[in-house]
DRENLUM-261489 format. One line per field, with one value per atom (N, C-alpha, C, CB): residue in three letters; x, y negated, z; residue number from 0; chain. Coordinates in steps of 0.02 Angstrom, whole numbers, plus 50000, padded with zeros to 5 digits. Last residue first. Glycine has a CB too. Layout:
REM DRENLUM-261489
res Ala,...
east X,...
north Y,...
up Z,...
n NUM,...
chain A,...
***
This chain:
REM DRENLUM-261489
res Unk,Unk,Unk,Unk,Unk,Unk,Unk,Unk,Unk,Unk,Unk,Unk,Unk,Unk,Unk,Unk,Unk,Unk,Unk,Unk,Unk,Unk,Unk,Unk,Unk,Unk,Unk,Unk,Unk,Unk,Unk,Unk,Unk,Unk,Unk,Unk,Unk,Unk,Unk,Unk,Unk,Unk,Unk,Unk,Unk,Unk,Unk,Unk,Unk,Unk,Unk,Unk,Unk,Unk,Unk,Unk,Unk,Unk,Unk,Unk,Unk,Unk,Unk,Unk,Unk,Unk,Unk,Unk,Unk,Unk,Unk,Unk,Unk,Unk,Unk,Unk,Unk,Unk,Unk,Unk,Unk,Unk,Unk,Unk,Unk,Unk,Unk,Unk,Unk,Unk,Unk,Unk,Unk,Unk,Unk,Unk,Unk,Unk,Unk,Unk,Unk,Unk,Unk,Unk,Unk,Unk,Unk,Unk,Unk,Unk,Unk,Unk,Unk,Unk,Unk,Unk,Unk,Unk,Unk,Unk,Unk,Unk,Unk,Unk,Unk,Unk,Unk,Unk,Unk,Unk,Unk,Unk,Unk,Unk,Unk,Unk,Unk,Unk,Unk,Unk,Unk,Unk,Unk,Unk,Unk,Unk,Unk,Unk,Unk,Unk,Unk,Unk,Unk,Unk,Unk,Unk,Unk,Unk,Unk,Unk,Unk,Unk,Unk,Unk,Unk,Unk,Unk,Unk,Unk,Unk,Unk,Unk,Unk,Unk,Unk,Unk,Unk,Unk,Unk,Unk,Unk,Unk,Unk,Unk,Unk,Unk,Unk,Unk,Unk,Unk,Unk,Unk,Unk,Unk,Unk,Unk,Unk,Unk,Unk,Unk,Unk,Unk,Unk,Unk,Unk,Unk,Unk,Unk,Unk,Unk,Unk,Unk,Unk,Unk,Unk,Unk,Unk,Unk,Unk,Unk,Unk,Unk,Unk,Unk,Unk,Unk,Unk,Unk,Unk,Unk,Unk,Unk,Unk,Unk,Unk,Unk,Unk,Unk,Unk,Unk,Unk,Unk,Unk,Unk,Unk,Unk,Unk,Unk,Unk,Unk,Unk,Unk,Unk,Unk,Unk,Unk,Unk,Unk,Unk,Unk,Unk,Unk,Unk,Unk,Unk,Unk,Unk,Unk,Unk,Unk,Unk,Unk,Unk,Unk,Unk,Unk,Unk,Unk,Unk,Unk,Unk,Unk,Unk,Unk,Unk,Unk,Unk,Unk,Unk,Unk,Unk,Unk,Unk,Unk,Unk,Unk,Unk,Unk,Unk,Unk,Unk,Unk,Unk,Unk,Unk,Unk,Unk,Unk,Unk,Unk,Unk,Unk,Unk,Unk,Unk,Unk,Unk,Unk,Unk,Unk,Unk,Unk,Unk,Unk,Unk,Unk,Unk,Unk,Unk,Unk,Unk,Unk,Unk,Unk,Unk,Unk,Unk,Unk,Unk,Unk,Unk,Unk,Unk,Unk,Unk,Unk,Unk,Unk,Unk,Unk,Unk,Unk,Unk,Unk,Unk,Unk,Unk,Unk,Unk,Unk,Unk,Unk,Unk,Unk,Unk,Unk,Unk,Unk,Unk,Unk,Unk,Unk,Unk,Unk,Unk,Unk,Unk,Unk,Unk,Unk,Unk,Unk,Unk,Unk,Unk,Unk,Unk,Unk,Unk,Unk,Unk,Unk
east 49643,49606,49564,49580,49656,49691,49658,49772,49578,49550,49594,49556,49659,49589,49554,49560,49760,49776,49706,49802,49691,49739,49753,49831,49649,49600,49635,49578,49780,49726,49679,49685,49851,49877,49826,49935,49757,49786,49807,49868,49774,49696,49699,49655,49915,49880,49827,49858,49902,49939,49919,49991,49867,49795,49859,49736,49961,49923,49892,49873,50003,50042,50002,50113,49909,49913,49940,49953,49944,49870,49917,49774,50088,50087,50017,50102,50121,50107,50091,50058,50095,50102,50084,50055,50162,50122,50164,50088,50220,50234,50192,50310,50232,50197,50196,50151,50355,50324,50276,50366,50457,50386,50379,50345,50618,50566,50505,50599,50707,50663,50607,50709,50830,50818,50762,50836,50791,50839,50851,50885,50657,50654,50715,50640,50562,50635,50660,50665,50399,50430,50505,50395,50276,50343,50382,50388,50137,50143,50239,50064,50077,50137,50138,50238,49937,50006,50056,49980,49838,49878,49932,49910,49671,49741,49771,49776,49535,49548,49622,49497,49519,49508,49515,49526,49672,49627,49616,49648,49750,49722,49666,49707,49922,49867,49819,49880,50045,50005,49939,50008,50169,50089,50066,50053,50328,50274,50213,50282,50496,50409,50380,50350,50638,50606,50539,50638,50756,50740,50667,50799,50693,50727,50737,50779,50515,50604,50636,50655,50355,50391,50477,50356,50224,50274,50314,50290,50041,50101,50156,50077,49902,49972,50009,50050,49790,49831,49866,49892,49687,49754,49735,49773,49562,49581,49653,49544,49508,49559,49562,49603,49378,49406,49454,49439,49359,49306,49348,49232,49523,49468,49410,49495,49659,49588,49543,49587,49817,49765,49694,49778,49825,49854,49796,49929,49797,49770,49786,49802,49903,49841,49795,49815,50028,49983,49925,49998,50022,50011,49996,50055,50046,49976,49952,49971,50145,50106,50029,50128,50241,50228,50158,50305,50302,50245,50193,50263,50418,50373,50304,50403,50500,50475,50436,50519,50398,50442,50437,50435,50345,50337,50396,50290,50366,50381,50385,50415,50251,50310,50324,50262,50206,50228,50284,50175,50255,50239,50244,50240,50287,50299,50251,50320,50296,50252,50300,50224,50303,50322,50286,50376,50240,50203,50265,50122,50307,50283,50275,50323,50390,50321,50306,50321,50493,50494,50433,50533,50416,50490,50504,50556,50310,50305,50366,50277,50293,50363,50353,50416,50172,50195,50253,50156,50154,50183,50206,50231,50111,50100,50119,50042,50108,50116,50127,50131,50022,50052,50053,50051,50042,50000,50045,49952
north 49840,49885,49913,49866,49719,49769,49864,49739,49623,49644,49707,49576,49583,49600,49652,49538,49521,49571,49640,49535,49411,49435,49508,49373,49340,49362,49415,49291,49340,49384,49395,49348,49228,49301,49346,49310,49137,49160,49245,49103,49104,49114,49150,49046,49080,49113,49155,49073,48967,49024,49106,48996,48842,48890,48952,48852,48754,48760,48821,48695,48714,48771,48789,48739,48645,48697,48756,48684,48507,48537,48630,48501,48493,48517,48541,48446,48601,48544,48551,48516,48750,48665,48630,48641,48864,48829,48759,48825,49015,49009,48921,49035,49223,49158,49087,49170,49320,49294,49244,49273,49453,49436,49390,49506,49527,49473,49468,49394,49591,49634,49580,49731,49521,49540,49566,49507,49516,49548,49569,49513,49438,49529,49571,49552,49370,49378,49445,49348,49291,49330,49355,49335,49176,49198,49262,49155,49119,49175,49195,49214,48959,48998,49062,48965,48838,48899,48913,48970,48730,48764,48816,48714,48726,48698,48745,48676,48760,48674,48657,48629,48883,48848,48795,48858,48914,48953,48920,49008,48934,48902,48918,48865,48966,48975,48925,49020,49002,48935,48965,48841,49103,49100,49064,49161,49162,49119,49132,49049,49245,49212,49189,49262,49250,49236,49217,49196,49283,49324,49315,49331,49205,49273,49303,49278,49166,49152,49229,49103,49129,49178,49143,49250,49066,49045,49095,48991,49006,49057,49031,49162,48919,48928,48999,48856,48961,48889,48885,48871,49059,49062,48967,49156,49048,49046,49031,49013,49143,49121,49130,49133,49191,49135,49096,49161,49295,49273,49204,49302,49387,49368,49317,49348,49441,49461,49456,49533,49423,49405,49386,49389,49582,49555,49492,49532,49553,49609,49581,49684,49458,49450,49504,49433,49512,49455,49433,49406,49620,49626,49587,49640,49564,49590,49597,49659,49466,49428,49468,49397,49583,49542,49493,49491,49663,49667,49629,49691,49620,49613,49643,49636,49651,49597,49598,49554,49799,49775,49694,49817,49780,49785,49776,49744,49870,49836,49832,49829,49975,49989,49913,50039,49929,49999,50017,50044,49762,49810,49885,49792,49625,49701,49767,49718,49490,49522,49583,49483,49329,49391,49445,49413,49180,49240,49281,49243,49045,49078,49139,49074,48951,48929,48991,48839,48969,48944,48920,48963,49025,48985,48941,49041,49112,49048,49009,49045,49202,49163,49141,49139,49332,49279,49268,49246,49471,49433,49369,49459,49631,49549,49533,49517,49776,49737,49663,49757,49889,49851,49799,49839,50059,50000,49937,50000
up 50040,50074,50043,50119,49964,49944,49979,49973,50030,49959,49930,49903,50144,50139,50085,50130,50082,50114,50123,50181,50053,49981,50021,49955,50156,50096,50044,50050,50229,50258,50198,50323,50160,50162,50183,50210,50160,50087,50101,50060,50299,50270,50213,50253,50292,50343,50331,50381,50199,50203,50240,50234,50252,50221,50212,50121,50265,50326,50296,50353,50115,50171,50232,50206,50083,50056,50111,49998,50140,50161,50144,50086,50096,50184,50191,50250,49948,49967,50041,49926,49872,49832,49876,49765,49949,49942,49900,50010,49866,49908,49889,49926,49874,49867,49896,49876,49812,49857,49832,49900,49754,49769,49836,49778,49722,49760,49719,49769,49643,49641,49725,49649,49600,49653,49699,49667,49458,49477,49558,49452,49452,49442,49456,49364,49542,49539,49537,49594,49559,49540,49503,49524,49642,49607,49612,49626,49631,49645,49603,49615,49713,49638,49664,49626,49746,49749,49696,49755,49776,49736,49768,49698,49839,49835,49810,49894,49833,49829,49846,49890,49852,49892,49886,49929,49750,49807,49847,49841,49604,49645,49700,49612,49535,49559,49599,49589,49437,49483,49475,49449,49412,49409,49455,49415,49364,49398,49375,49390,49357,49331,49376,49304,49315,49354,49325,49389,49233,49269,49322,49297,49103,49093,49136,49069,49143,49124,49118,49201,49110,49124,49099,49082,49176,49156,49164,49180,49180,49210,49149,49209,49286,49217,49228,49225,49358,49330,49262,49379,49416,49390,49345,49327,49543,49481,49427,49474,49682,49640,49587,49650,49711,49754,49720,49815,49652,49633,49654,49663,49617,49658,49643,49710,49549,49542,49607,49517,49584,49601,49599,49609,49553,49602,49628,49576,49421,49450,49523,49426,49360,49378,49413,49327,49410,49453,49455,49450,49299,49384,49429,49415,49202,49199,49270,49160,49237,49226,49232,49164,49226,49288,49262,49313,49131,49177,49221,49206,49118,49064,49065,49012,49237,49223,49165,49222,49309,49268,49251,49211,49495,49431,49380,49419,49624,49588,49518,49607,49735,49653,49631,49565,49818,49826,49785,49813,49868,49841,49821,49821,49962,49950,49925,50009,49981,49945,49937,49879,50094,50056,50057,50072,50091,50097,50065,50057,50171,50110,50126,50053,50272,50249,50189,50215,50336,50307,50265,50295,50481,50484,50421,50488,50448,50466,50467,50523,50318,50363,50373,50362,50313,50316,50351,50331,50212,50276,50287,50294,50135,50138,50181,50135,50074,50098,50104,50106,49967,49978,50034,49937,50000,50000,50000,50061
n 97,97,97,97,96,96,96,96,95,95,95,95,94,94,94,94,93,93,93,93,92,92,92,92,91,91,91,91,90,90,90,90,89,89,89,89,88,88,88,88,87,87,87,87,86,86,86,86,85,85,85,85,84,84,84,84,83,83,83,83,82,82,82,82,81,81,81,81,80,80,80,80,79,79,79,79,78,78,78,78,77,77,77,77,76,76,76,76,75,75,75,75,74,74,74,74,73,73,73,73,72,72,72,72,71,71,71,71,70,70,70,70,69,69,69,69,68,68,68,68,67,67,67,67,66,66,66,66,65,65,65,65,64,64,64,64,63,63,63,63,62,62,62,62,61,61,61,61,60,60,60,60,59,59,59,59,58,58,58,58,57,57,57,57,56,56,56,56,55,55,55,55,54,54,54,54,53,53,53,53,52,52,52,52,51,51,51,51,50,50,50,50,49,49,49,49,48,48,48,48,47,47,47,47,46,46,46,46,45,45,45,45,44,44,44,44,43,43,43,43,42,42,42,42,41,41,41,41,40,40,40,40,39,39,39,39,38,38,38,38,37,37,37,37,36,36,36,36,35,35,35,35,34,34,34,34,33,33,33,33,32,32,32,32,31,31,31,31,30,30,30,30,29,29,29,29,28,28,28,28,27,27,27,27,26,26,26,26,25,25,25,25,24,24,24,24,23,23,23,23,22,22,22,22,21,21,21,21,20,20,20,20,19,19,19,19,18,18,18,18,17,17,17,17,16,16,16,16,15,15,15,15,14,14,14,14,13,13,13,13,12,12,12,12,11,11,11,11,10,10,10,10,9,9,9,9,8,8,8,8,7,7,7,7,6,6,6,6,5,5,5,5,4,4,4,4,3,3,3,3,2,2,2,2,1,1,1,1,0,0,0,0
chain A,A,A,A,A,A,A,A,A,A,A,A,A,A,A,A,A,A,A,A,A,A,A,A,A,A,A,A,A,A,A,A,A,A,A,A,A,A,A,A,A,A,A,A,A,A,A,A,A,A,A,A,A,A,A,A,A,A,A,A,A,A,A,A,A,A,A,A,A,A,A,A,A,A,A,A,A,A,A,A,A,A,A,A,A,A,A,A,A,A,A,A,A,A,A,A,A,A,A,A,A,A,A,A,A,A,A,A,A,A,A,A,A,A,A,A,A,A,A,A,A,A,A,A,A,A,A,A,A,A,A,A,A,A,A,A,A,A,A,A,A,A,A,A,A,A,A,A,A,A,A,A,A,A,A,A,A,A,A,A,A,A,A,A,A,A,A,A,A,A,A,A,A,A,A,A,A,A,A,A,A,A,A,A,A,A,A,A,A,A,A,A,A,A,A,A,A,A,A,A,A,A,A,A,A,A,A,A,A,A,A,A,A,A,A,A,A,A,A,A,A,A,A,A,A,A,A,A,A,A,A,A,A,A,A,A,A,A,A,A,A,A,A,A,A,A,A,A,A,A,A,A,A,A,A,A,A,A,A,A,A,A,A,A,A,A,A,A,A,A,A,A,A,A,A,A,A,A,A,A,A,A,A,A,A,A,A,A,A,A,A,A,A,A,A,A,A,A,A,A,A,A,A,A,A,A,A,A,A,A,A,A,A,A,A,A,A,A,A,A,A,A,A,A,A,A,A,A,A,A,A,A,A,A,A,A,A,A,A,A,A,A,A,A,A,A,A,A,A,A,A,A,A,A,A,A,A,A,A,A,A,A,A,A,A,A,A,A,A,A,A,A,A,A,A,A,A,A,A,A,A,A,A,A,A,A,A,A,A,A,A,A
***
């Protein structure tokens, strides 16, 4: 299952997954990932090692980032409202995996 956790120390959700995706994956997986009535994807952006996906949940933004060489997953907030809702982000997103 996958796992979720917040840093409060630095502010962002790490994302552990059973399987890590390929990077030329990643974009199908975030969206599956984040398939909720709540959240609507922004943009995405893929680099040669690193991708993204701006998101939006609740009336504030995110990024769902992805670092395929160092095989990272995290999420992490657009801004001080945003970051407060982390908490709330990680439990809905944790919620739905169950």
């Amino acid at each position: 299952m996958t796992k979720i956790t917040l840093n409060a120390e630095f502010n962002f959700l790490q994302i552990i997954p059973v399987c890590f995706p390929d990077a030329d994956e990643f974009t199908f997986w975030g969206e599956i990932f984040l398939s909720q009535e709540t959240i609507s994807i922004l943009e995405t952006s893929e680099g040669a090692d690193r991708h993204q996906i701006r998101f939006c949940w609740k009336n504030f933004n995110f990024n769902l980032n992805f670092e395929y060489y160092s095989e990272s997953l995290w999420i992490n907030a657009e801004g001080i409202e945003a970051e407060s809702q982390l908490e709330q982000l990680q439990k809905t997103l944790q919620s739905s995996l169950s």
